[in-house]
C-alpha positions in Angstrom: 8.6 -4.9 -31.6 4.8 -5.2 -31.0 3.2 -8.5 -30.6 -0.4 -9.5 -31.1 -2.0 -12.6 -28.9 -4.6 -15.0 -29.2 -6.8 -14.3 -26.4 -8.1 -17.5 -26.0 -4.8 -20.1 -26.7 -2.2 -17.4 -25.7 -0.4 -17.8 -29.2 1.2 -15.1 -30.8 -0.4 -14.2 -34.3 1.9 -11.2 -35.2 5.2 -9.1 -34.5 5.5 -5.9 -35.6 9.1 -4.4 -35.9 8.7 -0.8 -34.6 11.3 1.2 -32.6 13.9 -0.2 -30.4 11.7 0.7 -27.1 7.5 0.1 -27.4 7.0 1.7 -24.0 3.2 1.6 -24.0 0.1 0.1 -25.9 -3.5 0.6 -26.3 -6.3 -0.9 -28.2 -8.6 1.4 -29.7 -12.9 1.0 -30.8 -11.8 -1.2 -33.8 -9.4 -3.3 -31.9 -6.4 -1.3 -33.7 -3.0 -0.9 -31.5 -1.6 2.1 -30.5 2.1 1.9 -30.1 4.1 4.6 -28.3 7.8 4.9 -27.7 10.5 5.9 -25.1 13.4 6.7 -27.1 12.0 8.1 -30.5 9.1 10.1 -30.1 7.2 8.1 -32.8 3.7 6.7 -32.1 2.7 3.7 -34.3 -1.1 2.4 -35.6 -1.3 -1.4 -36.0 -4.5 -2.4 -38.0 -6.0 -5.7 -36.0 -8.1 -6.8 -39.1 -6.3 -8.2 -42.3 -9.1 -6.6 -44.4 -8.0 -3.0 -42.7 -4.5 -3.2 -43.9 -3.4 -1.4 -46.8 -1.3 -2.7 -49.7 1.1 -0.2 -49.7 3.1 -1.9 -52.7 -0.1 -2.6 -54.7 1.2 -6.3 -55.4 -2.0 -7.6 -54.7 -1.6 -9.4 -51.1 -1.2 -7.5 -47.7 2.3 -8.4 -45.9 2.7 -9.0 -42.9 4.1 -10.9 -39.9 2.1 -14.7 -39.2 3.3 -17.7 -37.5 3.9 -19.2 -40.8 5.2 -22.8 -38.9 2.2 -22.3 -36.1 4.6 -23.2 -33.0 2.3 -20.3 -31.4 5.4 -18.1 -31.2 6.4 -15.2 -34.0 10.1 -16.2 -34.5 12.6 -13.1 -36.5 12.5 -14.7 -39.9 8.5 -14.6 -39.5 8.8 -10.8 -39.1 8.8 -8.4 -41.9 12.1 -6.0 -42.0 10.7 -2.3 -40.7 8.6 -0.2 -42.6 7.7 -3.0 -44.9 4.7 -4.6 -42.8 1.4 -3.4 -44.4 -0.5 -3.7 -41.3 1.2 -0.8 -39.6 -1.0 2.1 -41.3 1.3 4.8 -40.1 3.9 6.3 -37.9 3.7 9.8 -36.2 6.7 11.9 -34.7 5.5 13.9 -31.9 7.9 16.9 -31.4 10.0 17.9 -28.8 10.6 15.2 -25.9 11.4 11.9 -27.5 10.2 10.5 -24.1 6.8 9.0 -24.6 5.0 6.9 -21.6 1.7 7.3 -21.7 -1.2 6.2 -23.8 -5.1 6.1 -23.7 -8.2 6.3 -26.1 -11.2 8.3 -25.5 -15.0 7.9 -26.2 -14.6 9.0 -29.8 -11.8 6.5 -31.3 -9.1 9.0 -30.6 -5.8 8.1 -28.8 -4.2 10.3 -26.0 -0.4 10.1 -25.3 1.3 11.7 -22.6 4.8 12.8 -23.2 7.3 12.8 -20.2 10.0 15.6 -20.1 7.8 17.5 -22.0 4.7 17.6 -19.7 2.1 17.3 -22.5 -0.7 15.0 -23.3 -1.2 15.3 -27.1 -4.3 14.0 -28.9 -4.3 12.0 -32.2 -6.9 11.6 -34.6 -8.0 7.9 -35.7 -7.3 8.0 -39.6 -3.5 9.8 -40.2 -2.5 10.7 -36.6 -2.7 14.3 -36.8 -2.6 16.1 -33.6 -5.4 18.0 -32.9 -5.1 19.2 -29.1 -2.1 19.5 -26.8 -2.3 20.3 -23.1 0.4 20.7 -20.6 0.1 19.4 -17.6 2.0 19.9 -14.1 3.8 16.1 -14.0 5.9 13.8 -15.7 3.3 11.1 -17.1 3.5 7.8 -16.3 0.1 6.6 -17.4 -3.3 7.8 -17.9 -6.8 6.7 -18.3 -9.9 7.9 -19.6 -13.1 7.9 -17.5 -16.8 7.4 -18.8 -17.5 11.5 -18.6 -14.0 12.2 -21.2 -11.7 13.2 -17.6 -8.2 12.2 -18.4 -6.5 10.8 -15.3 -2.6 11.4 -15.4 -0.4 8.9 -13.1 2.3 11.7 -12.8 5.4 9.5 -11.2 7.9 12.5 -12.2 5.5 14.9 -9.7 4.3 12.3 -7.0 0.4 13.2 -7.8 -2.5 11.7 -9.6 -3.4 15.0 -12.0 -7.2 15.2 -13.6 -7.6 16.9 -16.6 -10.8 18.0 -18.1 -10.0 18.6 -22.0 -13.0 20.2 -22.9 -12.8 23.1 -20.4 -8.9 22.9 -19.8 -9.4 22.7 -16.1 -6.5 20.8 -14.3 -6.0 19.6 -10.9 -3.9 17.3 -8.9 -4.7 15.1 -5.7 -1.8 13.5 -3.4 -2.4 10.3 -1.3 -2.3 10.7 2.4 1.0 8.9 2.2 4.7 10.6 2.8 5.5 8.4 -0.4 4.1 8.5 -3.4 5.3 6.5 -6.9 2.3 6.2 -9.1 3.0 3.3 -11.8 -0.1 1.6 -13.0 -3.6 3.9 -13.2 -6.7 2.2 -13.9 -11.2 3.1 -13.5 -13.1 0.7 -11.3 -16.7 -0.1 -12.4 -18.2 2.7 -10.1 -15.4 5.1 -12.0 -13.1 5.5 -8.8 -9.5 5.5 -10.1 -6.7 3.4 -9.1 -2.7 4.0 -8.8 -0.2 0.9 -8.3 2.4 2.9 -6.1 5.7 1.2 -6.8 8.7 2.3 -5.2 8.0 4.0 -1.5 9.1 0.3 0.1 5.7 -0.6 0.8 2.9 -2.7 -1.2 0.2 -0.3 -1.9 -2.2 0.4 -3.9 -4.3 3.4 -3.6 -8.0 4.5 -4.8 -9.5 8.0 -5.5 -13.0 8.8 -5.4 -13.6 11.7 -7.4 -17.1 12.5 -6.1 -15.6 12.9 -2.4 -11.6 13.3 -2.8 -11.2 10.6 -0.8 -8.4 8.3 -0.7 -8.5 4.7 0.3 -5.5 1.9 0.4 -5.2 -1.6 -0.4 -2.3 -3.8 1.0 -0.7 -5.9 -2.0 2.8 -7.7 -2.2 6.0 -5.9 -3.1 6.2 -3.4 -6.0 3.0 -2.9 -7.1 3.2 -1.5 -10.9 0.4 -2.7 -13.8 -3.4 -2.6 -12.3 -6.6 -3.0 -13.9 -10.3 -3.3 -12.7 -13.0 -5.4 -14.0 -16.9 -5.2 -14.2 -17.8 -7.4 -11.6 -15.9 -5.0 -9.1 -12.5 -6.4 -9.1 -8.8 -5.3 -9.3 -5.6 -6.9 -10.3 -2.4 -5.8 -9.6 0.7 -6.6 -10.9 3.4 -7.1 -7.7 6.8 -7.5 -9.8 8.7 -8.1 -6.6 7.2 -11.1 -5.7 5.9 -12.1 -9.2 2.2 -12.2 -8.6 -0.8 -10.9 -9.4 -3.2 -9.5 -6.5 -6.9 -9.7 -6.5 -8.6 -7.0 -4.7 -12.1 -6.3 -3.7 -12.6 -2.6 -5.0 -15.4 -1.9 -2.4 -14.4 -3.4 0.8 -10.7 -3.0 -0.5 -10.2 -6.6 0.9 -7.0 -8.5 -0.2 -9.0 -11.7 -2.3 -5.6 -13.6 -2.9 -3.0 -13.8 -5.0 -2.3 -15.8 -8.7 1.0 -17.1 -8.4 3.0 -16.6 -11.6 5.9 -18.4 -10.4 9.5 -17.1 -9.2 11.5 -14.6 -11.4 8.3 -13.4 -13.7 8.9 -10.1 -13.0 5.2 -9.4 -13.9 4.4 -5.2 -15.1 1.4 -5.0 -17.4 -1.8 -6.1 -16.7 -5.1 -6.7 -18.4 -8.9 -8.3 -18.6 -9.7 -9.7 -21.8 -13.2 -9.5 -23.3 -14.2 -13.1 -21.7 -12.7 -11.8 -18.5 -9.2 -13.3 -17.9 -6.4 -11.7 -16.4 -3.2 -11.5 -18.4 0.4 -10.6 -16.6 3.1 -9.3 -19.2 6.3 -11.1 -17.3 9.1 -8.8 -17.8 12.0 -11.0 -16.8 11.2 -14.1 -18.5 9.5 -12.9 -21.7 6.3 -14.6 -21.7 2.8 -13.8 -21.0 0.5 -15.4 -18.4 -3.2 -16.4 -18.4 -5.1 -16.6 -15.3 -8.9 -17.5 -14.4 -10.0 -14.9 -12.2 -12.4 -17.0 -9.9 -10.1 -19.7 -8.8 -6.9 -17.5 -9.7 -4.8 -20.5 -11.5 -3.1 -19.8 -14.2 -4.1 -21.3 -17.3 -1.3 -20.8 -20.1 1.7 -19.5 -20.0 3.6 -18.5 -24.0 6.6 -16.7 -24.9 6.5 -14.0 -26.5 9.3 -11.1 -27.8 12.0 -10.2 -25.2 11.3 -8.1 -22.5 7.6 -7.6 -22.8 6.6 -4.8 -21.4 3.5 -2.5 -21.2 0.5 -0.2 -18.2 -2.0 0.9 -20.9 -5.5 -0.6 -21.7 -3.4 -3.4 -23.7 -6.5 -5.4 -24.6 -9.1 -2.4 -24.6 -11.5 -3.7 -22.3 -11.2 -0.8 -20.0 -12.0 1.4 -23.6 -15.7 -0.7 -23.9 -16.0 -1.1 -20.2 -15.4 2.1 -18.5 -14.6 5.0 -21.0 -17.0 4.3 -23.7 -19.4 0.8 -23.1 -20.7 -0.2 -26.6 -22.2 -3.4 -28.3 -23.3 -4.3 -31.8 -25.3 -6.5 -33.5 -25.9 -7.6 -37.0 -28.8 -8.0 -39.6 -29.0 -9.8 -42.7 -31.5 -8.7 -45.6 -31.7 -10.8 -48.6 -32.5 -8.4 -52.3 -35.9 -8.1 -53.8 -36.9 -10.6 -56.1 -33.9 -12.9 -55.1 -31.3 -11.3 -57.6 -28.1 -9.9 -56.8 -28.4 -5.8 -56.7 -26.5 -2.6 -55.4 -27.5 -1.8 -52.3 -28.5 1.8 -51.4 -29.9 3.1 -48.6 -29.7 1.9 -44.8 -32.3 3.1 -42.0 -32.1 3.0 -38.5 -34.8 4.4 -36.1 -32.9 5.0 -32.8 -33.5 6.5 -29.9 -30.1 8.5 -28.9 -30.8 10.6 -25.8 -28.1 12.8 -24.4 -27.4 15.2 -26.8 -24.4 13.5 -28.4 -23.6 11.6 -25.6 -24.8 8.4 -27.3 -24.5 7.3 -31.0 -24.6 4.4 -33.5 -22.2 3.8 -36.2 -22.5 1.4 -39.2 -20.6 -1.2 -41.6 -22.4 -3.1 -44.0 -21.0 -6.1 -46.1 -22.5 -7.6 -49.4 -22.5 -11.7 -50.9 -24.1 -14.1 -53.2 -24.3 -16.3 -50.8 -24.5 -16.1 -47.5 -21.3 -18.8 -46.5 -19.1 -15.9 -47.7 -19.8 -13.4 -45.1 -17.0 -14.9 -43.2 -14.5 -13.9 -45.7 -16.4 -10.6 -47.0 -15.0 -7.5 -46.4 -16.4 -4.5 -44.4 -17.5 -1.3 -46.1 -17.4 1.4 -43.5 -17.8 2.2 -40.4 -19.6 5.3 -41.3 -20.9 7.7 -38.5 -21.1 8.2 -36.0 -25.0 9.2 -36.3 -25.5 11.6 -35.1 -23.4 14.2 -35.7 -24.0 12.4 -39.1 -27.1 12.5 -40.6 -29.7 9.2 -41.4 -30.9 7.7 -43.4 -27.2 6.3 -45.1 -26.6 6.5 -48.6 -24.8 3.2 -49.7 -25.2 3.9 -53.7 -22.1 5.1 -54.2 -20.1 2.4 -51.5 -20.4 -0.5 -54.5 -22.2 -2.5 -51.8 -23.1 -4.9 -54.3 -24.9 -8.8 -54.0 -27.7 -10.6 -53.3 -27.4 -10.4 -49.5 -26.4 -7.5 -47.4 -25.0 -8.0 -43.6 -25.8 -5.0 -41.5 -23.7 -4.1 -38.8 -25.0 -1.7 -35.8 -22.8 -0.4 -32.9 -24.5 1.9 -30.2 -22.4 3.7 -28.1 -22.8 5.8 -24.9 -20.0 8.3 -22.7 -22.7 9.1 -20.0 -23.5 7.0 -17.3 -27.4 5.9 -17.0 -27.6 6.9 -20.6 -28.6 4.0 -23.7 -28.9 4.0 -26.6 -32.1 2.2 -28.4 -32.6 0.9 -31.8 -35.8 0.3 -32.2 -35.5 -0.7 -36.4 -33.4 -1.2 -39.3 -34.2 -1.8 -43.0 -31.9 -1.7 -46.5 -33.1 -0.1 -49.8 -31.6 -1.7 -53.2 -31.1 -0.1 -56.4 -33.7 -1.3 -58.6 
């Protein structure tokens, strides 16, 4: 099963039943999961959003898994049996190798996973899952994340290398550390889009960075079995030491050891992960539970149980996906209809500047009420774009955007470093 937290209490708001092994999850530009398997082949969608899921059974009400008694905690008679939750939007069966253990998704919503015997990373589309590139690579994959300029960064454990792929060109290459050992787990990007490899099981405690720009290669000491890492904005990294069941803070400039959270004895901690207010989660392997930790004065702050066995290395939280790979932000504008009478809504500008040449973009939703208390509750027409290659202004008439007020949602994205996007205006046409 799949579970989805509360990132601010720690309490568990869904469970998905799935396959028998989730091996690896990642959150996508909607704050959807991706859910990949070890032992079936089958990668799974979870929509996050209620209003996204799709009543499948057309009873009338989408069902799904809650925490119908609210003890924080998804219990099995709180679970839907499998294939009957409506918020899993669909299942794909990859071919070949059932062995799936890598997962990552890229500046344009769609997810990457990496398939082990089979030495191929196979991207998904967003809306069905269909597959629409495969490329083999020289490893086994572990992991893999995405960097800011589309580079897909392979932690190949069966291979002992760290393998870049470029999947517009095709180019491949692969980098060793200066090491006689070499067990990539974890694989994370750092805020200055160096990449980072948790390096398990050589007996040591280390954790190694690349910089592309140079090739060079740079080690951090950390405690005993290094596995999960992720980096954070303000020029951090966390690293997940199962052996001694803590987490290691590490300065990814001066590669200085900060300290240490302390998880407490047995944890067995393997994931890791920065939520959007940035605290650093641990998925604890050998206890089931979940830990939250402040990053400045590295307590921990709550600890919940969750399904048995948690475990996870992908952008589990998707900050690393609106950090590093693709930074975005939105914002939202309210217009009320002309002469103060509910109406269908029809056409949406947006002056932008989008430099790049479709390296940045915006995309839209837009939302219509009577009154404006019900926006809370409304639901979301859209997103449409991205814009470009889409073309403004947007024609709503047909959307049955329809009310006296109309929300406007803008979200401006970017894949190029040094590159922003700039909205300079936006206005709403009704029907009349």
């Amino acid at each position: 099963a799949v579970g989805k937290i509360d990132p601010v209490s720690g309490a568990e708001l869904g469970r998905y039943r799935i396959c028998s092994d989730p091996s690896r999850t990642s959150v996508d530009l909607k704050g959807d999961c991706w859910a990949v398997c070890r032992g079936d082949g089958q990668v799974y969608k979870i929509n996050n959003a209620i209003k996204d899921c799709i009543d499948k059974n057309g009873n009338g009400t989408i069902e799904t898994s809650s925490d119908a008694n609210g003890d924080g905690t998804i219990q099995g008679d709180e679970m839907l049996p499998a294939g009957q939750d409506e918020c899993i939007q669909f299942t794909v069966q990859l071919p070949g190798d059932a062995l799936l253990r890598a997962a990552g998704v890229d500046a344009e919503n769609h997810v990457w996973i990496g398939q082990w015997g089979g030495q191929k990373l196979y991207r998904l589309e967003p809306n069905n899952g269909q597959t629409v590139q495969t490329i083999s690579i020289p490893v086994n994959p572990y992991g893999l994340a995405i960097d800011q300029s589309g580079i897909i960064w392979v932690a190949g454990r069966g291979g002992s290398q760290l393998v870049r792929v470029d999947p517009n060109s095709g180019q491949i290459n692969s980098y060793v550390p200066p090491s006689g050992c070499v067990d990539p787990y974890g694989i994370a990007v750092d805020h200055k889009g160096n990449i980072w490899i948790g390096n398990n099981g050589c007996g040591g405690a280390i954790a190694w960075r690349f910089e592309p720009d140079t090739g060079n290669w740079a080690s951090a000491t950390t405690d005993s079995n290094p596995r999960g890492i992720a980096a954070s904005v303000d020029g951090f990294v966390y690293v997940a030491n199962d052996g001694a069941s803590r987490v290691a803070k590490i300065n990814a400039e001066t590669m200085g050891l900060m300290g240490y959270i302390e998880l407490g004895g047995g944890r067995g901690p393997v994931g890791i992960g920065i939520d959007s207010d940035g605290y650093v989660w641990a998925v604890n392997h050998n206890t089931s539970t979940i830990t939250k930790a402040d990053p400045n004065s590295l307590q921990v702050i709550v600890e919940k149980n969750v399904g048995a066995g948690p475990y996870t290395y992908s952008d589990m939280t998707g900050y690393s996906l609106m950090n590093f790979t693709a930074p975005s932000g939105s914002f939202r504008t309210t217009f009320e209809a002309p002469l103060r009478e509910p109406v269908n809504w029809g056409t949406l500008h947006v002056d932008a500047e989008l430099p790049g040449e479709g390296k940045t973009w915006v995309s839209l939703r837009a939302r219509a009420v009577n009154n404006v208390a019900e926006f809370g509750t409304a639901t979301w027409k859209g997103p449409y774009g991205p814009f470009p290659p889409a073309a403004l202004p947007l024609d709503l008439s047909q959307e049955g955007v329809f009310g006296l007020y109309i929300q406007v949602e803008v979200t401006l994205h970017t894949k190029a470093g040094g590159m922003t996007p700039v909205v300079k205006s936006v206005a709403a046409e009704a029907q009349l």
